[in-house]
C-alpha positions in Angstrom: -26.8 -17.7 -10.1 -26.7 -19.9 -13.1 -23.8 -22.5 -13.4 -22.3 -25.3 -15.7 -21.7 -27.8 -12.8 -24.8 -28.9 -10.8 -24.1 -27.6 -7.1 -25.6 -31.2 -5.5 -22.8 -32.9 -7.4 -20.1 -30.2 -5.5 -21.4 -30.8 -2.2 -21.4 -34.6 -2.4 -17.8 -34.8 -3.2 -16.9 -32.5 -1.2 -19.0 -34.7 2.1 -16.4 -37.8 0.8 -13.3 -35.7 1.6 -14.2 -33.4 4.4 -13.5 -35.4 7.3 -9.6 -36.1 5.6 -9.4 -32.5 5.3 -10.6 -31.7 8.6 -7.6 -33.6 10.0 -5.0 -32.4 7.4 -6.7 -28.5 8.1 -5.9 -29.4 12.2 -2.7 -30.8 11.9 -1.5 -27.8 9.8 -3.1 -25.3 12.2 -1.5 -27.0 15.0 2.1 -26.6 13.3 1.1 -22.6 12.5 0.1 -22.3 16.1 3.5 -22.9 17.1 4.7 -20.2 14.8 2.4 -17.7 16.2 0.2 -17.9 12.9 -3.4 -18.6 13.5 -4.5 -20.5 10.5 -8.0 -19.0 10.3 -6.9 -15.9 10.0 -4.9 -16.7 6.9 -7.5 -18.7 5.1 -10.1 -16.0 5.6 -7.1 -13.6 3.4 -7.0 -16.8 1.2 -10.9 -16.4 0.7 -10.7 -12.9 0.2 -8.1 -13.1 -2.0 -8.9 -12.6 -6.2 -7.2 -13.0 -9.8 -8.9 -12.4 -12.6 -9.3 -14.8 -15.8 -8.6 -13.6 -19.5 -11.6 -14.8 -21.2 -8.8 -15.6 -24.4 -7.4 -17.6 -21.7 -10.6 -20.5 -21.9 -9.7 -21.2 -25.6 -7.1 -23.4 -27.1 -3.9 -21.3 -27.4 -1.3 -22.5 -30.1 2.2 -21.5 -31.6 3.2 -19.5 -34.7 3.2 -23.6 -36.2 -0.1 -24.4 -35.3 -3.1 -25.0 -32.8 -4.8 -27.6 -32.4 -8.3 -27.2 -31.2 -9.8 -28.8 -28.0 -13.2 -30.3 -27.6 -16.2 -28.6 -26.7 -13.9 -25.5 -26.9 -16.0 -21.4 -26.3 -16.6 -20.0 -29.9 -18.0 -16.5 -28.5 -17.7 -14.4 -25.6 -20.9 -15.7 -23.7 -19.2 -19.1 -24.2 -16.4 -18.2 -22.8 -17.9 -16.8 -19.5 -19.9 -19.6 -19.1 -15.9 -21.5 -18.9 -15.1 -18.5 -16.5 -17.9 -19.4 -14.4 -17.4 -23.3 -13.9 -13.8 -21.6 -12.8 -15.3 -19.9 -10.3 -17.5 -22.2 -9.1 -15.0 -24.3 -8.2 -11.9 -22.3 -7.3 -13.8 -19.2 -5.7 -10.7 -16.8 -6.2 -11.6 -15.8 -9.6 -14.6 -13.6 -9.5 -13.9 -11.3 -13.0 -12.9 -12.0 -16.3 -10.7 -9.9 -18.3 -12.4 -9.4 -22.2 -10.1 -8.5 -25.4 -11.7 -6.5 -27.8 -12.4 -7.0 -30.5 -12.7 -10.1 -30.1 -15.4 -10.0 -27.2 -16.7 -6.9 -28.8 -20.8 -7.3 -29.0 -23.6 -5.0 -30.5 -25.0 -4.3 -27.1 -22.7 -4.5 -23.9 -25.4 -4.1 -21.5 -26.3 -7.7 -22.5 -23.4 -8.8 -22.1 -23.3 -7.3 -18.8 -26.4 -8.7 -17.6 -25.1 -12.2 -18.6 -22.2 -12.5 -16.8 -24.2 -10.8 -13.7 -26.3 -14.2 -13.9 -23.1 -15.9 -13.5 -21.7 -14.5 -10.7 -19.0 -12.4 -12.9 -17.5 -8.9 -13.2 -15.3 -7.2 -15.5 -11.6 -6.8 -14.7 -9.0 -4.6 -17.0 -10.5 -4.2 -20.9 -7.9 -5.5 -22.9 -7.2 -3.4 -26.8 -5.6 -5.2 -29.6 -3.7 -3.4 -32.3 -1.0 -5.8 -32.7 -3.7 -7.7 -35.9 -5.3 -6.7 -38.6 -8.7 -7.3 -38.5 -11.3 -7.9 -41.2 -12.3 -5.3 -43.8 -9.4 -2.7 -41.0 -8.7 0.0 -43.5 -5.1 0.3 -42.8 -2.5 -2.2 -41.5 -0.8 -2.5 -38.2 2.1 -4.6 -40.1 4.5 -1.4 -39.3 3.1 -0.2 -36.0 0.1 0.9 -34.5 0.2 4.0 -32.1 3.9 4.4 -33.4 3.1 3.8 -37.1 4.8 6.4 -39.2 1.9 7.2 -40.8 -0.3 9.3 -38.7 -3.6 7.5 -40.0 -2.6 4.5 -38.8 -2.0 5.8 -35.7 -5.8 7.8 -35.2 -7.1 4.3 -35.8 -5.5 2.7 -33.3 -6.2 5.6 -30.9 -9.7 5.3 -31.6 -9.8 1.8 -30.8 -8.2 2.1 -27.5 -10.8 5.0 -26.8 -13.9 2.7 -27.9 -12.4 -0.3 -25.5 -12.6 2.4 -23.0 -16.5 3.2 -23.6 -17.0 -0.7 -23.8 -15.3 -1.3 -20.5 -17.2 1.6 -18.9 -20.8 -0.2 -19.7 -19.2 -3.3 -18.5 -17.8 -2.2 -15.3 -14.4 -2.1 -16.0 -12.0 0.7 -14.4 -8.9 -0.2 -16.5 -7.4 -0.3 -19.5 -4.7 -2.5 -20.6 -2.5 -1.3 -23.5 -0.1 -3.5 -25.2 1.6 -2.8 -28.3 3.8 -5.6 -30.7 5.1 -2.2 -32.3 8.8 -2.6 -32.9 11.7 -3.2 -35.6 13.2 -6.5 -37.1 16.1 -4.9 -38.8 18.6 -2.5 -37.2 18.2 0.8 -38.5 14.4 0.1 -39.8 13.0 2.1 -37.4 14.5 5.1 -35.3 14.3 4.6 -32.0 13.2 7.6 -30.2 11.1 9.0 -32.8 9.1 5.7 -32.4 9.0 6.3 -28.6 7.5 9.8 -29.3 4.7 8.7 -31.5 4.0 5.8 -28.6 3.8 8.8 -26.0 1.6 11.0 -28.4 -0.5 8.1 -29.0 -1.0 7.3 -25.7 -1.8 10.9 -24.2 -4.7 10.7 -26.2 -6.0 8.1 -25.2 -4.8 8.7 -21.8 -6.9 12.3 -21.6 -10.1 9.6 -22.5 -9.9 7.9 -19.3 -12.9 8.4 -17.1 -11.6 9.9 -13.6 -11.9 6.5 -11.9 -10.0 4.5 -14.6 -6.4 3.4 -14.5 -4.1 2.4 -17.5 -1.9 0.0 -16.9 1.0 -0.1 -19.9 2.4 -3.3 -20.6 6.1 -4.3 -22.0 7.7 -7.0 -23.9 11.1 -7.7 -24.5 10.4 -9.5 -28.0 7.9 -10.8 -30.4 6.2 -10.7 -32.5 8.9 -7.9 -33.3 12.6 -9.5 -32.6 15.0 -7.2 -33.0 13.9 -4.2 -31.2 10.2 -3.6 -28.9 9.1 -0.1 -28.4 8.3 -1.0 -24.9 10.8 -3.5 -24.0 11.5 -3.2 -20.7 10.1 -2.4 -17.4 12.3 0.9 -17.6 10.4 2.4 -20.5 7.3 1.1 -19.4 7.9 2.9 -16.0 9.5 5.9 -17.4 6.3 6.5 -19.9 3.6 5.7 -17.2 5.9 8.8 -15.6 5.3 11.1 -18.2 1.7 9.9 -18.9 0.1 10.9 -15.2 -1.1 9.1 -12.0 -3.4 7.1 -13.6 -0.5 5.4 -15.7 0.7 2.4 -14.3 3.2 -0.1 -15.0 2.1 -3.7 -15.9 4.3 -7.0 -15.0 4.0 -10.0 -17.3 6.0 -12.6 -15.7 7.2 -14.1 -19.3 7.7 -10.3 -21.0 11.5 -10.3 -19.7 15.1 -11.4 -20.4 15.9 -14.7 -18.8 17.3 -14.5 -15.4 15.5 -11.0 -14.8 15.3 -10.6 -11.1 11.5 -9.9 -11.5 10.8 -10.0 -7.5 13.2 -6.6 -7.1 11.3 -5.0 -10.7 8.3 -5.4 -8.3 9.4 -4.0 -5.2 10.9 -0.3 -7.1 7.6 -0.5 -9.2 5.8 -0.5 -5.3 8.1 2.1 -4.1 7.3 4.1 -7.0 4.1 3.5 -7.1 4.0 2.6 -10.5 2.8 -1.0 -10.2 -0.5 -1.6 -12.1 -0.6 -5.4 -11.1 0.6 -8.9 -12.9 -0.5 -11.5 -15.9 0.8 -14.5 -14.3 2.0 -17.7 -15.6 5.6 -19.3 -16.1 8.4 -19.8 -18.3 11.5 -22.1 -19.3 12.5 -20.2 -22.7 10.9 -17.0 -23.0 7.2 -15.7 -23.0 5.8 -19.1 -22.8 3.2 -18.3 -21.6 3.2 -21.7 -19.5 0.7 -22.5 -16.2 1.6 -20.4 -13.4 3.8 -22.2 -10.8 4.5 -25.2 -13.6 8.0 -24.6 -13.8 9.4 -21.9 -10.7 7.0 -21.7 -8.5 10.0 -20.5 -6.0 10.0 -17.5 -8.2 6.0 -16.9 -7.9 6.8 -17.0 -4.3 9.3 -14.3 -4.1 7.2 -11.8 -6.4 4.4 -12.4 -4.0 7.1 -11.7 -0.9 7.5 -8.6 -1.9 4.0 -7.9 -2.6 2.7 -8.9 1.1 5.8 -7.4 2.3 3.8 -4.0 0.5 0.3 -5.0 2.6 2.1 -6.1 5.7 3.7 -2.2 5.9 0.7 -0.4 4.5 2.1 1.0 1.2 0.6 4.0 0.3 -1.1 3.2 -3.3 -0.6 -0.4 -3.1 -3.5 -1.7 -4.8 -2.4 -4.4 -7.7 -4.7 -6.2 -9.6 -3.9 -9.8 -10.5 -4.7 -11.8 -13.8 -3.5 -15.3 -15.3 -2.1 -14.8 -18.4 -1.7 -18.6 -20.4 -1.7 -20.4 -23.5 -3.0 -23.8 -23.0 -2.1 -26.1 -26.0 -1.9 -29.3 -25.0 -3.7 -29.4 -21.7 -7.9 -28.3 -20.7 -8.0 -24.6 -20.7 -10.5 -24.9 -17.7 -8.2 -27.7 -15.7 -5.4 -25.1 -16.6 -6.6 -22.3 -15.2 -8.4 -23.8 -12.2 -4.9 -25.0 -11.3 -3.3 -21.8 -11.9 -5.2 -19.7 -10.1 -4.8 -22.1 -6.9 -1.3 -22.0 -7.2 -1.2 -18.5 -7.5 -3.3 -18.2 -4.0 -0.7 -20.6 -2.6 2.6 -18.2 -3.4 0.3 -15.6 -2.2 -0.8 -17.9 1.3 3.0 -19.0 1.6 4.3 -15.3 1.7 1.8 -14.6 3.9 3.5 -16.8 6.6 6.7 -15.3 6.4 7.5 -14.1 9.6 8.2 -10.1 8.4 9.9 -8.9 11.8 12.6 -11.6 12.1 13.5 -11.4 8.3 13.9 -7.7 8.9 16.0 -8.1 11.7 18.3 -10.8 9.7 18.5 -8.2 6.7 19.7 -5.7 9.1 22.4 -7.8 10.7 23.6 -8.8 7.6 22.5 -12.3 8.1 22.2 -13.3 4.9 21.7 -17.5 5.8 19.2 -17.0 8.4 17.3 -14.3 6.0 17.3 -16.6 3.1 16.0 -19.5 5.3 13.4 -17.6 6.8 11.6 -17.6 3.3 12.4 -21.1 2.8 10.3 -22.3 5.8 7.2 -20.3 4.3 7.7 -21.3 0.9 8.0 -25.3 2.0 4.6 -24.8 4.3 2.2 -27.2 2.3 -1.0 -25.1 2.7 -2.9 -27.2 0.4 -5.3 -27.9 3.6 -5.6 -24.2 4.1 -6.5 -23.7 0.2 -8.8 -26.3 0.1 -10.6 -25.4 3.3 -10.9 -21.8 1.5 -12.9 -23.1 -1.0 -15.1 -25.3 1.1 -15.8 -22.3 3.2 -16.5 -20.1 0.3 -18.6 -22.9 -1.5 -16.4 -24.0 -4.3 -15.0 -27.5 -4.4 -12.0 -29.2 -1.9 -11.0 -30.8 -4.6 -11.9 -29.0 -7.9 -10.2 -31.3 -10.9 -12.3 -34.2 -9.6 -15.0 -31.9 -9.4 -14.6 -30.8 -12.6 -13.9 -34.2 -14.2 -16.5 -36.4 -12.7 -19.2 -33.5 -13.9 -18.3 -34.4 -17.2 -18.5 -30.7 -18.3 -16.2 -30.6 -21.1 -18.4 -33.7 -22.7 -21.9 -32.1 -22.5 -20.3 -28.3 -23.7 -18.6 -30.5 -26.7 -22.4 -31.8 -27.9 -23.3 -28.1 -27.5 -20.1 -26.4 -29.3 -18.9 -28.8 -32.4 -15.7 -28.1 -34.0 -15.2 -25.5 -36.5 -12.2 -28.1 -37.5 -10.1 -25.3 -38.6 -6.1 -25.6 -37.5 -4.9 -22.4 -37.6 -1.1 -20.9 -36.6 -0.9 -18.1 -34.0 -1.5 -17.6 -30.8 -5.2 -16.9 -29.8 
């Protein structure tokens, strides 16, 4: 397997903290012990457990103001995996990579294919993008895509939802993730349930072109880029067309797509009991969809989503099977450091809920016990488990302390010599 960050370097660093971790891994297994919790039984889920990088999620993100580019920052798709790969390398939880086409889009995805098989990589949900334009497009997605008014507009979009399909098929891929910007900025610019209809049209088309082993997962927004009114606003729609599309339609969760103080945690448990869930894009919030690292600003939160997802695994939920992606814009920060970060903080919320002793919560929900319920996640969620994490990725091969790693390797200097600056500032989101 071929890899930005030479392995020798990994292992050394890893020798100067192992002993340190060895005691802090002891000391927490002793505490779990008295819980009942054998601690290598959790860090082999922790091992075993996966989220996915976007490969958009490697480049500089921005505002509707501006971006300013990073260093050394992926100016193609084999670019980008090789970011995914140092990821990986170091984190060991994020084994596929989630491409956005066009923008990935290459002449011959068996290539492609082939290269991120050298790296260690597969393909995780194909991502479709109909909310640009993009060069020398015949018609505009200004007014709507697969609700446009104008039923041309609306075959084109279809069609390129279909062709991410055939790409994600040569890749690998056994999703496809649909998101639509298509809404209204005045009242009474667009009627409402027509626009819904064309959306459900639209999307039983391409839903009929989904290979018997695929899954679409449908994605909502509350806002932006359209800000009065979103076709798919809400989980409610989203679930309610997923519905009408078939079994294969699921309902996706983007942890910034809601209105503030959403109780996300109990939209996950009815989209389980449903099953309707399709799986996450994770990453945190303080306005809106800020599209911030994941556990930066409520990792509380993270933990309670992820409650209610091992609360799914722990009683064997027929159909529960999500699949989990980070979903970030990184503009002031490394896109790499980001992610590596997010994705272990993710595995932590994940670790955390693991611990939560399921049979005594029960018990305290059905006394009524509201205090003794409430405390009972508490003491999971204040469980450090960085031990547990780290000694996860020392057992898998990756890095105890990935950062350093990642740092001392001087990566982000030697792909900068490589990848020199377009030095274009451009607005928007990337």
């Amino acid at each position: 397997m071929t890899t930005g960050i030479d392995n020798q370097l990994v292992e050394e660093l890893n020798q100067r903290e192992l002993s340190s971790l060895t005691r802090d891994y002891d000391n927490l297994g002793e505490q779990l012990d008295r819980r009942g919790i054998a601690i290598d039984d959790i860090t082999k889920k922790a091992q075993a457990f996966a989220v996915a990088v976007p490969t958009w999620g490697v480049g500089t993100g921005g505002t509707r103001f501006a971006r300013f580019p990073n260093r050394g920052e992926p100016r193609n798709i084999y670019e980008k995996l090789d970011d995914c790969s140092v990821i990986q390398q170091l984190v060991r939880c994020t084994p596929k990579v989630s491409p956005h086409f066009p923008w990935d889009k290459v002449s011959d995805p068996s290539v492609l294919k082939e290269y991120a098989d050298a790296r260690g990589l597969g393909f995780d949900a194909v991502n479709s993008n109909t909310f640009q334009d993009q060069p020398s497009q015949a018609l505009s997605y200004k007014y709507g895509s697969l609700t446009h008014t104008d039923q041309s507009t609306r075959e084109l979009a279809i069609a390129h939802n279909i062709e991410c399909i055939e790409l994600g098929r040569a890749l690998g891929s056994q999703a496809l993730t649909v998101w639509v910007g298509d809404g209204s900025n005045f009242p009474g610019q667009q009627h409402f349930q027509h626009s819904l209809e064309r959306y459900l049209d639209s999307m039983r088309q391409i839903y009929s072109a989904l290979p018997d082993d695929w899954m679409m997962f449908i994605e909502h927004k509350m806002f932006e880029p359209a800000f009065y009114s979103t076709v798919i606003q809400d989980w409610g729609t989203n679930v309610l067309c997923a519905m009408e599309l078939g079994d294969k339609a699921r309902s996706l969760v983007d942890l910034g797509h809601h209105a503030p103080n959403v109780n996300i945690e109990m939209i996950v448990s009815r989209l389980i009991q449903f099953k309707k869930l399709a799986g996450f894009h994770f990453n945190d919030s303080k306005y809106g969809d800020d599209d911030l690292d994941s556990g930066s600003i409520n990792p509380y939160q993270l933990f309670l989503v992820f409650n209610e997802l091992v609360d799914a695994e722990y009683r064997a939920e027929s159909g529960f099977n999500p699949a989990y992606m980070l979903d970030q814009s990184h503009n002031v920060t490394d896109p790499v450091e980001s992610l590596m970060n997010s994705a272990i903080e993710v595995q932590r919320a994940y670790v955390q809920a693991l611990l939560v002793d399921r049979e005594a919560l029960y018990a305290y929900q059905e006394n009524n016990d509201a205090l003794m319920a409430s405390n009972t996640l508490k003491g999971a969620y204040q469980t450090d488990v960085s031990a547990l994490l780290a000694m996860a990725r020392y057992r898998s091969s990756g890095a105890i302390s990935p950062l350093n790693v990642f740092r001392e390797s001087g990566y982000r200097e030697k792909v900068a010599d490589k990848r020199p600056s377009t030095g274009q500032s451009g607005s928007g989101i990337v």
